[in-house]
Residue frames as qw, qx, qy, qz and C-alpha x, y, z in Angstrom:
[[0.805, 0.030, 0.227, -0.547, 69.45, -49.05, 64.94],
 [0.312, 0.330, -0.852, -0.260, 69.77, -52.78, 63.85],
 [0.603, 0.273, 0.441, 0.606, 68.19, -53.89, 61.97],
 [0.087, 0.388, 0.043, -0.917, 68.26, -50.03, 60.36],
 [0.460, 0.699, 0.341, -0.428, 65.75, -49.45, 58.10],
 [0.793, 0.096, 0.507, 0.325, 66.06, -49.95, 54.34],
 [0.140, -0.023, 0.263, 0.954, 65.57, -47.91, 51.21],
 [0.307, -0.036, -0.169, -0.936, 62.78, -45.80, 50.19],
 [0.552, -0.203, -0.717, -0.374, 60.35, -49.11, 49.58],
 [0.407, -0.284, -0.793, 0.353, 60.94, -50.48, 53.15],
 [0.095, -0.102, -0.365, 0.921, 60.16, -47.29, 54.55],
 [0.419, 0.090, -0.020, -0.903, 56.93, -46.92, 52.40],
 [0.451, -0.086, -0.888, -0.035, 55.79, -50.56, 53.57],
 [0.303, -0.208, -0.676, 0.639, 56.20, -49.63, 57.04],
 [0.298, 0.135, 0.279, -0.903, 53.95, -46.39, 56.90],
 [0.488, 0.025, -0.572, -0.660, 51.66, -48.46, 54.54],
 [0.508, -0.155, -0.847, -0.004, 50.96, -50.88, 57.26],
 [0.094, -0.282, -0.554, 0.777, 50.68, -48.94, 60.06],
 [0.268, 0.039, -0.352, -0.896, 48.07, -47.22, 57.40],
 [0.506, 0.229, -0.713, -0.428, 46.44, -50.10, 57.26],
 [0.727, -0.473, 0.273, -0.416, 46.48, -51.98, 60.23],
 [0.791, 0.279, -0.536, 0.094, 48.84, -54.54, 58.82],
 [0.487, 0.323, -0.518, 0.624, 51.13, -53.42, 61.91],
 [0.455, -0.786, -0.417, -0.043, 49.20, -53.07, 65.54],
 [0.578, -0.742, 0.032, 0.338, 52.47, -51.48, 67.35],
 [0.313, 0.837, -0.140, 0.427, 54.44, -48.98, 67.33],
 [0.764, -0.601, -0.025, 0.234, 57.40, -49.68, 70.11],
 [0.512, 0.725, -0.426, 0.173, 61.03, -48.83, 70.80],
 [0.864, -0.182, -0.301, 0.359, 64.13, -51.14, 72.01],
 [0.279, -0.890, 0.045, -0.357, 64.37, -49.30, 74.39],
 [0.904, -0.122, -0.095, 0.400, 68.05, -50.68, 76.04],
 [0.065, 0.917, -0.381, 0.096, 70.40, -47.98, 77.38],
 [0.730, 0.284, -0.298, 0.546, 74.23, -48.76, 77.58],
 [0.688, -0.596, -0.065, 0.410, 76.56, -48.07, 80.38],
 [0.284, 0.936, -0.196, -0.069, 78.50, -44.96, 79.35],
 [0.384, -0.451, 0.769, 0.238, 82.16, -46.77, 80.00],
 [0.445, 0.179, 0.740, 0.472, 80.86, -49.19, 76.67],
 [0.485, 0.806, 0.321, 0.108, 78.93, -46.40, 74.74],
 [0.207, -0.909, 0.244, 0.266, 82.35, -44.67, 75.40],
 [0.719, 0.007, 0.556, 0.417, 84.42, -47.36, 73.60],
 [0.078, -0.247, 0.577, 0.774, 85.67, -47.09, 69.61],
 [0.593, 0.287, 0.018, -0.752, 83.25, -47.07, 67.72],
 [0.732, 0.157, -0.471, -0.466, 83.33, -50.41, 66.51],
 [0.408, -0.011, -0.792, 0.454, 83.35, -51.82, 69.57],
 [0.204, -0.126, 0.403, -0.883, 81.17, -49.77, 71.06],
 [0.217, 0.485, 0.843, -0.086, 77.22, -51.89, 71.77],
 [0.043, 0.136, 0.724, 0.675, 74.73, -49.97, 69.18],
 [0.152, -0.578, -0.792, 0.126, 71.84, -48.45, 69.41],
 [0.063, 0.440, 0.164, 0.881, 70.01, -44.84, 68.94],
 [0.182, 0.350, 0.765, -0.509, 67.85, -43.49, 72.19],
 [0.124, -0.414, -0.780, -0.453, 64.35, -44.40, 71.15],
 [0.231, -0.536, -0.755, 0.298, 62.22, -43.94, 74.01],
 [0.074, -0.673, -0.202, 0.708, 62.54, -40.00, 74.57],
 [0.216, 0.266, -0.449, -0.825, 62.66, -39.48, 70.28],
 [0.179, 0.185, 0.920, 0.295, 60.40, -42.42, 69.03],
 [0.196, 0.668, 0.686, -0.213, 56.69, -39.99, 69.32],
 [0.136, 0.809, -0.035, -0.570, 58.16, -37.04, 67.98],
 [0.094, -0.243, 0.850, 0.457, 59.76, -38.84, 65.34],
 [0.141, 0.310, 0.918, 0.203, 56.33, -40.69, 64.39],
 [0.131, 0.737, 0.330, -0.575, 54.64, -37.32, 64.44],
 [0.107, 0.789, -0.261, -0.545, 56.68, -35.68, 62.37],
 [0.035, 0.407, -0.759, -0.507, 58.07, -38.32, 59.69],
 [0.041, 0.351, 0.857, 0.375, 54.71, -40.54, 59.21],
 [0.203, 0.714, 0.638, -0.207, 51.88, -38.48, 60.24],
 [0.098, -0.737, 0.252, 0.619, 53.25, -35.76, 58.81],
 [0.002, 0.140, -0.736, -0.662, 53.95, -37.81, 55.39],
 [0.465, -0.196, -0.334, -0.796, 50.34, -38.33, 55.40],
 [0.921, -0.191, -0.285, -0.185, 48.29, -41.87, 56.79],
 [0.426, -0.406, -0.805, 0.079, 48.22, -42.68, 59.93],
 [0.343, -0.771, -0.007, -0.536, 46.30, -40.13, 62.37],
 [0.013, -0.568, 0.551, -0.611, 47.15, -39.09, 65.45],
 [0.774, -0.257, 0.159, -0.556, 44.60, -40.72, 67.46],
 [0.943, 0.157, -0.209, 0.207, 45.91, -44.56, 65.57],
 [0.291, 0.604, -0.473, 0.572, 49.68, -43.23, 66.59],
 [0.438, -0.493, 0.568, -0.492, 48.48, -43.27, 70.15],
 [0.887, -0.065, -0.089, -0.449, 46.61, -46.19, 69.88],
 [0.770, 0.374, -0.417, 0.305, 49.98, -48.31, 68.11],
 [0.276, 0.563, -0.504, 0.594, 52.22, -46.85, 71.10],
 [0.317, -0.268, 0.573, -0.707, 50.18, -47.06, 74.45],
 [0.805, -0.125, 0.288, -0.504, 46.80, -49.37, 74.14],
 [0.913, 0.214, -0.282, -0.201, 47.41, -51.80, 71.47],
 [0.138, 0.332, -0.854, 0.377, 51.30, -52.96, 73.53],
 [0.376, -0.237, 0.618, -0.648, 49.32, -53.01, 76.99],
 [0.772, 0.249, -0.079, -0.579, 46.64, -54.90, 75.00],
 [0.849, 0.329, -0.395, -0.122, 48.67, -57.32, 73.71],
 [0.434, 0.395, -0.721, 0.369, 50.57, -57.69, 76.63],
 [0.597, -0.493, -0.629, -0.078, 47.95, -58.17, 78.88],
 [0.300, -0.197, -0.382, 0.852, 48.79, -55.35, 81.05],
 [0.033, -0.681, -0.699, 0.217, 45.67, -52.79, 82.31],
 [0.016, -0.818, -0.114, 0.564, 46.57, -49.86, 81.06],
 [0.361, 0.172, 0.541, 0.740, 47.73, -47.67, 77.78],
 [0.088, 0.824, 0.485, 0.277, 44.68, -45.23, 77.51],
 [0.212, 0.103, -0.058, 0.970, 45.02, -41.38, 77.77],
 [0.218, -0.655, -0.701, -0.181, 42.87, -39.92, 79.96],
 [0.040, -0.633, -0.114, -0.765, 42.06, -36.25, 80.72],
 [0.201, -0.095, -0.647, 0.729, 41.44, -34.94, 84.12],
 [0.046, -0.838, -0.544, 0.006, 38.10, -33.96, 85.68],
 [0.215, 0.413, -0.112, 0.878, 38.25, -30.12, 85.33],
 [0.215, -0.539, -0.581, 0.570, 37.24, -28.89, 88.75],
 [0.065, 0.599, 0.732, 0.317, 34.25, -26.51, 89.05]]
């Protein structure tokens, strides 16, 4: 990641805001690499952890799990509040009619 994440404090900012509402989103830089440069040396190689397919199970397990924020805010940070702020019609989670 970069920037990565600091020590202990930064980390208990971040859940403190999202706690809070300081923070409205919850997103990841989502940017994949061409295997021929994620193949390179490693310092050379272009950075970067995949986000997209870990970033909900990760925010399950390492903040809701450490206590503040609920699940419900989690969704909220990840799907409405983006779409919201990006002026785009969608983000909500909606159930199916259950057929009778």
């Amino acid at each position: 990641m970069n920037p990565p994440l600091r020590g202990k404090e930064h980390i208990e900012a971040v859940i403190a805001g999202l706690a809070d509402g300081t923070i409205d989103v919850i997103a990841s830089d989502h940017a994949p690499h061409a295997k021929e440069k994620k193949m390179r040396e490693l310092d050379q190689a272009p950075f970067g952890v995949v986000g997209l397919e870990t970033s909900l199970g990760l925010v399950i397990t390492r903040l809701i799990g450490a206590g503040p924020p609920r699940l419900a805010t989690v969704i909220r940070k990840m799907s409405l509040n983006p779409a919201r702020i990006l002026g785009i019609p969608k983000g909500t989670c909606k159930s199916a009619p259950r057929p009778t």
